[in-house]
C-alpha positions as CSV (number, residue, x, y, z in Angstrom):
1,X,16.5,-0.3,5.0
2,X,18.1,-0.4,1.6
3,X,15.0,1.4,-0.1
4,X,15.3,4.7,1.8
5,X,18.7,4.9,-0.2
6,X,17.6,4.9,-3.1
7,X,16.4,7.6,-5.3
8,X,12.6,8.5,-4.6
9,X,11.3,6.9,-7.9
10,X,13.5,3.9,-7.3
11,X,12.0,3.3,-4.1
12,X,8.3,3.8,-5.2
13,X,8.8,1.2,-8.2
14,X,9.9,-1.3,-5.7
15,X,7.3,-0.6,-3.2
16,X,4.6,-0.8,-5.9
17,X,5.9,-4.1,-6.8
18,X,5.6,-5.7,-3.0
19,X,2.7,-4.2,-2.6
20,X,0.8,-5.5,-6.1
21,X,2.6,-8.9,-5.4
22,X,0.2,-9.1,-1.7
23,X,-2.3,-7.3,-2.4
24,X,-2.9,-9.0,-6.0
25,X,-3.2,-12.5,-4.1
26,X,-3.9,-12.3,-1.1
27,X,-5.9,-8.3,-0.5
28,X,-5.3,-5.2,1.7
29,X,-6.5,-7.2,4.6
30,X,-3.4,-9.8,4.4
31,X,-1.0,-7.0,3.4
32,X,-2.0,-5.0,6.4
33,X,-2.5,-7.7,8.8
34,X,1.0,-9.9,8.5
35,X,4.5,-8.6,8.8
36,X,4.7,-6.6,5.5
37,X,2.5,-4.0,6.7
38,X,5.0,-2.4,8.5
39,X,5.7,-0.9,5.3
40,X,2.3,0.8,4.5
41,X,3.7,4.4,5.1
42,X,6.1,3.7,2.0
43,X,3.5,1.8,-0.3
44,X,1.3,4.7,0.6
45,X,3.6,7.3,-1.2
46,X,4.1,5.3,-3.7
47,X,0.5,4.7,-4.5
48,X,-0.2,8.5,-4.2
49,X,3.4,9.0,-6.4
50,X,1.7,6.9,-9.5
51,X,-2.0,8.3,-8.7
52,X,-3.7,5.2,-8.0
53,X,-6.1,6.9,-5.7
54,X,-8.7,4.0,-5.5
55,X,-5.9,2.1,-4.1
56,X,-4.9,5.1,-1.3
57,X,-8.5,5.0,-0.6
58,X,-8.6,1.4,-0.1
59,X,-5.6,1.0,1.6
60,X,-6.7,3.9,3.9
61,X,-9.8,2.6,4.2
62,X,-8.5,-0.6,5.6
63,X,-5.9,0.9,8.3
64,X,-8.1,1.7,11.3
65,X,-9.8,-1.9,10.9
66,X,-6.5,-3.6,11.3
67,X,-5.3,-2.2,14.6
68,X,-8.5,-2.7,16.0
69,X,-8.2,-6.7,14.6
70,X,-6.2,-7.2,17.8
71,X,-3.6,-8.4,15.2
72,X,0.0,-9.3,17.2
73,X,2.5,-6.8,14.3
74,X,-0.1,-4.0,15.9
75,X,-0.6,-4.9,19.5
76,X,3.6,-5.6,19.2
77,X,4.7,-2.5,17.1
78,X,6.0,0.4,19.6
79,X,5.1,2.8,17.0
80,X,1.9,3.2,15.6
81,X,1.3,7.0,15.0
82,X,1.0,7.0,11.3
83,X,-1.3,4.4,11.5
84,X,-4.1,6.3,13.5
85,X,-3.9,9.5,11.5
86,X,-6.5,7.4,9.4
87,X,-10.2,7.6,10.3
88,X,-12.9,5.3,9.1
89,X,-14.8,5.1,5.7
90,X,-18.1,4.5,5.8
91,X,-17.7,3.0,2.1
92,X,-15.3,0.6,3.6
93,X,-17.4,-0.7,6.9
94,X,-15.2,-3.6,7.3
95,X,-11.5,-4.9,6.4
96,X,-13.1,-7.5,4.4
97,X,-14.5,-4.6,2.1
98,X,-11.3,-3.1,0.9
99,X,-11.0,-5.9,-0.8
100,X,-14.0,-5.9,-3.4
101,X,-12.3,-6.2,-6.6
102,X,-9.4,-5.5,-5.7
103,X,-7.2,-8.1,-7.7
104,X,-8.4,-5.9,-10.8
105,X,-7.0,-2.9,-8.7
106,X,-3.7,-4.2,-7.3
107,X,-2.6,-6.6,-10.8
108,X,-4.3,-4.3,-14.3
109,X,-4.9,-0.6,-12.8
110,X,-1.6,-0.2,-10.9
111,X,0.2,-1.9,-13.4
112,X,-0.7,0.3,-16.1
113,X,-0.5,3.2,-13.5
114,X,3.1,2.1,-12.5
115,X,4.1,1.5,-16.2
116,X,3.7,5.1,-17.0
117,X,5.5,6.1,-13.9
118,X,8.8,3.9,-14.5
119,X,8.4,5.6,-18.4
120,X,7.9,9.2,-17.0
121,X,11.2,8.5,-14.5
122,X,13.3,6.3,-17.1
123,X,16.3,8.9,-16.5
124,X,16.4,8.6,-12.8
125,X,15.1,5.0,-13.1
126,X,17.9,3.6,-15.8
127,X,21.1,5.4,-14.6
């Protein structure tokens, strides 16, 4: 994975930017349900680098529904630990919850929070 070699802020940027292009069209469910969800461990630090903690909630929120979706990239996946650290949220009672306005959430708020991280890390970001 070409990511893990980049710098730490590097990699959060362009883990932000997969995840706010799924999640802004399509929600948490979709992100966590298809192939791209492999990569929830990484989007999580991200989220939690640029302290969008609505969306770590969220996203968090919507983990233990999606193994339990019977959902083939969980019943396939030979590794599944990080996933089940995550317990349920009784705000979140359902996958379909997470994703209560969360196009607001994924497109304006982590925008604005990833903006400020990319200006914060524009030395290690622009060399």
């Amino acid at each position: 994975e070409t990511a893990a070699l980049l710098p730490r802020q590097a990699s959060a940027v362009y883990f932000l930017w997969m995840f706010s292009a799924e999640v802004g069209g399509n929600g948490i469910e979709n992100f966590l349900l298809e192939q791209i969800g492999v990569f929830a461990p990484q989007v999580h630090e991200a989220l939690q680098l640029v302290g969008a903690s609505e969306l770590v909630e969220r996203l968090e929120a919507g983990i233990p529904h999606a193994p339990a979706s019977g959902s083939a990239e969980f019943s396939a996946s030979p590794e599944l630990t990080w996933f089940l650290q995550f317990s349920t949220n009784s705000k979140f009672p359902t996958q379909q919850s997470v994703d209560t306005d969360i196009y607001d959430l994924a497109n304006n708020d982590l925008s604005d929070k990833a903006n400020a991280f990319i200006e914060a890390h524009k030395g290690v970001l622009l060399t």
